[in-house]
C-alpha positions as CSV (number, residue, x, y, z in Angstrom):
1,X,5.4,-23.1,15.8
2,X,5.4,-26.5,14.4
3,X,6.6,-27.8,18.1
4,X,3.9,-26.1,19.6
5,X,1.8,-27.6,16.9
6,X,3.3,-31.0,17.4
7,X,2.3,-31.6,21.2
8,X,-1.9,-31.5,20.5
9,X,-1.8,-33.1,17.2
10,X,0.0,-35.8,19.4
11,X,-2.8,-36.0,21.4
12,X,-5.4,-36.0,18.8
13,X,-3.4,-38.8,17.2
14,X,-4.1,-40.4,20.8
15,X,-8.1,-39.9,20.5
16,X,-8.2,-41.3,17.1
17,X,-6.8,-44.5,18.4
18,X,-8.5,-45.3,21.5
19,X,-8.0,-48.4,22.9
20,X,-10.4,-49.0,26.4
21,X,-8.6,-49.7,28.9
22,X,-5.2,-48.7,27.9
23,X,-3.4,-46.1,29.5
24,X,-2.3,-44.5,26.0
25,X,-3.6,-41.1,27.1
26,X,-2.1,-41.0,30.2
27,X,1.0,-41.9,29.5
28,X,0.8,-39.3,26.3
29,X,-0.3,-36.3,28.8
30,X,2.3,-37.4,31.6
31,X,5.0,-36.8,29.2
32,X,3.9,-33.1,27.1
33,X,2.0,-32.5,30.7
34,X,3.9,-28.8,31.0
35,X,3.9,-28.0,26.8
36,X,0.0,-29.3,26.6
37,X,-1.1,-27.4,30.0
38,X,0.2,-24.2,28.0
39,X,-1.5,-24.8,24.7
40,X,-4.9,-26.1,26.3
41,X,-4.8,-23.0,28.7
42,X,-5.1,-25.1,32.0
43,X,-3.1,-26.2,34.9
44,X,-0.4,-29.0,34.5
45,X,-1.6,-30.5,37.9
46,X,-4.8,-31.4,36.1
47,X,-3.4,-32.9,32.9
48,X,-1.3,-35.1,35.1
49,X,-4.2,-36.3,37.1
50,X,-5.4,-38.1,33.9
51,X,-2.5,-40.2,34.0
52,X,-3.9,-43.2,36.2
53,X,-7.3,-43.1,34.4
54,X,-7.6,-45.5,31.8
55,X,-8.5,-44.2,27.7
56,X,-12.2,-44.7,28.1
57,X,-12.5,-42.4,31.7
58,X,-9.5,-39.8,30.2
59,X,-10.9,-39.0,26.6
60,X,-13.8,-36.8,27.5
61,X,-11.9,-34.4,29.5
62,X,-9.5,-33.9,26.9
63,X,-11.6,-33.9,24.5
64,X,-13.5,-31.4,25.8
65,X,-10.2,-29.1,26.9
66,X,-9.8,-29.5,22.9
67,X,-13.1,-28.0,22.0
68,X,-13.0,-24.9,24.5
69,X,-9.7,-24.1,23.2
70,X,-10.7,-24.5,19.4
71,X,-14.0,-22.0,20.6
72,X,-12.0,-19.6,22.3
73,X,-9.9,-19.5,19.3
74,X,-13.0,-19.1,16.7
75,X,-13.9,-15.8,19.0
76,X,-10.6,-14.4,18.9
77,X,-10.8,-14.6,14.9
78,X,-13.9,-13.4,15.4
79,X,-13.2,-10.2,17.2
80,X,-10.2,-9.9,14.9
81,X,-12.6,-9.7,11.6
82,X,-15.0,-7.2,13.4
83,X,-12.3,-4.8,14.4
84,X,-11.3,-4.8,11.5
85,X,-14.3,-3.9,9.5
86,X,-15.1,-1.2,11.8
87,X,-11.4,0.4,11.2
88,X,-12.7,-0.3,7.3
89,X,-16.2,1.4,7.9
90,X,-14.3,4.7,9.7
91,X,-12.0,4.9,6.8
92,X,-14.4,4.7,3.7
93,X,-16.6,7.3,6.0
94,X,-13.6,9.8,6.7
95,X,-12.2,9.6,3.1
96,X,-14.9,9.8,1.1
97,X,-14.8,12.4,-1.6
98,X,-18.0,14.3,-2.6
99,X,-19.1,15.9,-5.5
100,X,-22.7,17.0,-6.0
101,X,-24.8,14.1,-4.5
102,X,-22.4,11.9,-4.8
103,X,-19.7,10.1,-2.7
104,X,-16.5,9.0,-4.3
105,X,-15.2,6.3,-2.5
106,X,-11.9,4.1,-1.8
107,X,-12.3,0.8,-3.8
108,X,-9.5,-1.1,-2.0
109,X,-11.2,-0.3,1.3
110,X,-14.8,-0.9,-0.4
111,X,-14.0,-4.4,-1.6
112,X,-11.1,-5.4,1.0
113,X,-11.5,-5.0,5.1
114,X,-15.4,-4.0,4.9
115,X,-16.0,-7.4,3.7
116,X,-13.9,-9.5,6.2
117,X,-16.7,-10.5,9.0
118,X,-18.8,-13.5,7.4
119,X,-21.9,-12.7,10.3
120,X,-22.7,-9.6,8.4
121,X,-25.3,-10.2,5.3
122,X,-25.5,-6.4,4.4
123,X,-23.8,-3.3,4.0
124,X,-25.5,0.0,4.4
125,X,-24.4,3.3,2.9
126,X,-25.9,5.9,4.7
127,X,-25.6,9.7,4.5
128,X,-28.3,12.4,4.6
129,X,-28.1,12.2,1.0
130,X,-29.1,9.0,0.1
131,X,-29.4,5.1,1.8
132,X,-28.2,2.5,-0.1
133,X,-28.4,-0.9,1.4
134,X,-26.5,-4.1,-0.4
135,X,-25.9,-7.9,0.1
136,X,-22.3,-8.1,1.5
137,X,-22.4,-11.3,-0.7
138,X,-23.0,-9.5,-3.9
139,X,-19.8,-7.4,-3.1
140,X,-17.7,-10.3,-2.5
141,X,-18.7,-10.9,-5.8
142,X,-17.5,-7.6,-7.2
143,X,-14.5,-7.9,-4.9
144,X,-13.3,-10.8,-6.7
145,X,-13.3,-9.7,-9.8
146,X,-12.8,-6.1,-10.5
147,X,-10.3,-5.5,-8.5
148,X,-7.7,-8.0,-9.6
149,X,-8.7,-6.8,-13.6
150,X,-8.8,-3.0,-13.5
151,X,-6.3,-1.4,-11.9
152,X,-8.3,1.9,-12.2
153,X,-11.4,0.9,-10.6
154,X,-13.1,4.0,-9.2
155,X,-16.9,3.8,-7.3
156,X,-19.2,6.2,-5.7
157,X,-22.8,5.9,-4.4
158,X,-25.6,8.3,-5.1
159,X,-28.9,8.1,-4.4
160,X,-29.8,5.2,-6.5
161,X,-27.3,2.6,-5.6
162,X,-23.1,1.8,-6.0
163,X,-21.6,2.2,-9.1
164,X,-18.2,0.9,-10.5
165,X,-16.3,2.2,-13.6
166,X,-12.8,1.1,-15.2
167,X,-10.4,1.6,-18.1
168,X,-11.7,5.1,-17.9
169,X,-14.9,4.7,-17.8
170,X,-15.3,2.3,-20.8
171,X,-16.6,-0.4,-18.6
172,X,-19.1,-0.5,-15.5
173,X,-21.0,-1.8,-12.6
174,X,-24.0,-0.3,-10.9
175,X,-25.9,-1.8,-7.8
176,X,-28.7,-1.0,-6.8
177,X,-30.2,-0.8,-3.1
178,X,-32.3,-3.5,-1.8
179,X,-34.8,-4.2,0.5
180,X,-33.3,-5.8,3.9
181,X,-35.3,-8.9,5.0
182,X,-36.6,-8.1,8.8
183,X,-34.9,-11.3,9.8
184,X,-31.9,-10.1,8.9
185,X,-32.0,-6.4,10.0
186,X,-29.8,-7.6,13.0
187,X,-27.0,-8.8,10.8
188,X,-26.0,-5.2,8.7
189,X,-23.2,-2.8,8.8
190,X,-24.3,0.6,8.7
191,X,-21.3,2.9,7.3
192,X,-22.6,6.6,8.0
193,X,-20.8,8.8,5.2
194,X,-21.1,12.6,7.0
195,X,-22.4,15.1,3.7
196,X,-20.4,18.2,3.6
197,X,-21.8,21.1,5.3
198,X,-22.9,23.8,2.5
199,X,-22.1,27.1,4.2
200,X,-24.3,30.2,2.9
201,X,-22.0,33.4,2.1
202,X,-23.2,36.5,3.3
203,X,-22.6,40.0,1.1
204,X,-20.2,42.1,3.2
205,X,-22.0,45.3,4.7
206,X,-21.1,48.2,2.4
207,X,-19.0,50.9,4.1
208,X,-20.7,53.9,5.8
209,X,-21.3,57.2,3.6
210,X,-20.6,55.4,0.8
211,X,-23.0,54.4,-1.7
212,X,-23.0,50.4,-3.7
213,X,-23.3,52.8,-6.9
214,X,-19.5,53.9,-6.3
215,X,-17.8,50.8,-6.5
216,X,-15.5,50.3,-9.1
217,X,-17.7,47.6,-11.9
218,X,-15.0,45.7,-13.7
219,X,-14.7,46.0,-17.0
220,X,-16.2,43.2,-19.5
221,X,-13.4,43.7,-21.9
222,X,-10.9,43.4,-18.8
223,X,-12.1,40.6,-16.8
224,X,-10.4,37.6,-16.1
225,X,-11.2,34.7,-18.6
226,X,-13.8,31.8,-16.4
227,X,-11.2,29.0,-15.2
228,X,-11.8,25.8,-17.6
229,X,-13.9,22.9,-16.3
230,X,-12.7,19.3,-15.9
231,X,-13.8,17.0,-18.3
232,X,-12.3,14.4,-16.9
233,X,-14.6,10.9,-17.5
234,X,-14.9,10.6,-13.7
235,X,-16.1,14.0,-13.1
236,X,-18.3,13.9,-15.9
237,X,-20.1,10.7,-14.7
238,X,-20.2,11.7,-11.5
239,X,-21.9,15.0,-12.2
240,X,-24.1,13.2,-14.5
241,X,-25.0,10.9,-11.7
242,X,-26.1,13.6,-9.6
243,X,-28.2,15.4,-11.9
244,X,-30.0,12.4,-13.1
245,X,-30.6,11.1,-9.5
C-alpha cells in the first residue's frame, strides 16, 4: 500500500513545484510511467507521451488524470455508504419486534449503518401504524452518545415519534416526528416496517346431532390458574406507549 501510495504522492510533489519550462514532470512520469498508468487508470503509452512536453504544457493533463481518479474514487465510497444503509434499512424492517402499536427496534442497527450516507437529511419510519419522519442529523446526535453510555439501550417507535430508554428504563429519549421541508423531500430514507397481520379465529363448527349445551363446561374450581404477565419495565412502557398513543 504505501508503494502504491508513494508513486502519485511523487507526482503531486512534482505539481507543487512547478518550474516552466523544466522537464520535471516528464522525467518523473517516464520513470513510474507503468506503476502511475495503473493507479491513474490509463494507458502507459499516454503517460509517456508527456515526457518531451515541458512542466507548463504537462501539468494540466495530469492534473486533470488526478481529479477523475480522486471523483471516481468519492463515487465508489459513495455507492459503498448507500449499499450499506439499504442492507441497514432491510434489517431494522425484517427484525423489528411488535407489541401493540409499537415497533421494538435494533439500536445498533438504528444508530450505526442507517446513518452512514451523509446525502440523506431524513429518516422515515413508516408502517401502516404510524409515520414517523426525523433529521438523520438529530440521530447522529443520539448515536453518539447513548450508545457508547448504556449498554442496555432499547428503542421503539409508535405513533408519536422514537423513543430511547436505558439502565432499565431509569433514563430516556423521545423524538418526535417532524415536518420534511419540500426541498428536501428528495433527500429521505424511507424504512417501511411491515405490521403484523392480525388473523381473526373462527369457532370450529359444532359436530352434527350434537347440541353446544353437551359440551363438557370446565369447572371454576378446576381450571387452570391465568399464566402471569410480564412486568418487565420494557414491556410495561411499551404497552403504556400504545395505549396512550
Amino acid at each position: 500500500m504505501a508503494g502504491r501510495r508513494s508513486g502519485l504522492a511523487g507526482i503531486e510533489r512534482v505539481l507543487r513545484a512547478l518550474e516552466p519550462g523544466s522537464h520535471n514532470i516528464g522525467d518523473y512520469v517516464a520513470e513510474h510511467d507503468e506503476e502511475l498508468a495503473a493507479l491513474l487508470g490509463v494507458d502507459a503509452s499516454e503517460l509517456r507521451a508527456l515526457a518531451d512536453q515541458p512542466d507548463e504544457e504537462a501539468a494540466p493533463r495530469v492534473r486533470a488524470l488526478l481529479q477523475h481518479r480522486a471523483e471516481a474514487r468519492t463515487l465508489r465510497h459513495q455507492a459503498a455508504r448507500r449499499d450499506a444503509v439499504l442492507a441497514a434499512a432491510q434489517r431494522l424492517s425484517m427484525t423489528a419486534v411488535w407489541r401493540e402499536s409499537s415497533a421494538l427496534l435494533e439500536s445498533n442497527v438504528l444508530l450505526g449503518d442507517l446513518l452512514a450516507d451523509v446525502m440523506i437529511q431524513h429518516i422515515s419510519l413508516v408502517s401502516r401504524v404510524f409515520a414517523v419522519h426525523l433529521p438523520r442529523k438529530k440521530l447522529v446526535e443520539v448515536a453518539e452518545v447513548l450508545p457508547r453510555q448504556f449498554a442496555d439501550l432499547v428503542s421503539w417507535v409508535d405513533r408519536t415519534g422514537l423513543h430511547f430508554r436505558w439502565r432499565q428504563g431509569c433514563g430516556g429519549l423521545s423524538l418526535y416526528s417532524q415536518v420534511v421541508p419540500a426541498s428536501e423531500s428528495a433527500h429521505v430514507l424511507n424504512v417501511s416496517i411491515p405490521a403484523p397481520v392480525i388473523k381473526k379465529h373462527r369457532p370450529a363448527p359444532a359436530s352434527p346431532g350434537r347440541r353446544s349445551q353437551d359440551a363438557a363446561r370446565p369447572s371454576p374450581t378446576n381450571a387452570a390458574p391465568a399464566a402471569a404477565r410480564s412486568t418487565g419495565w420494557l414491556a410495561d412502557a411499551l404497552t403504556e406507549a400504545a395505549f396512550s398513543a
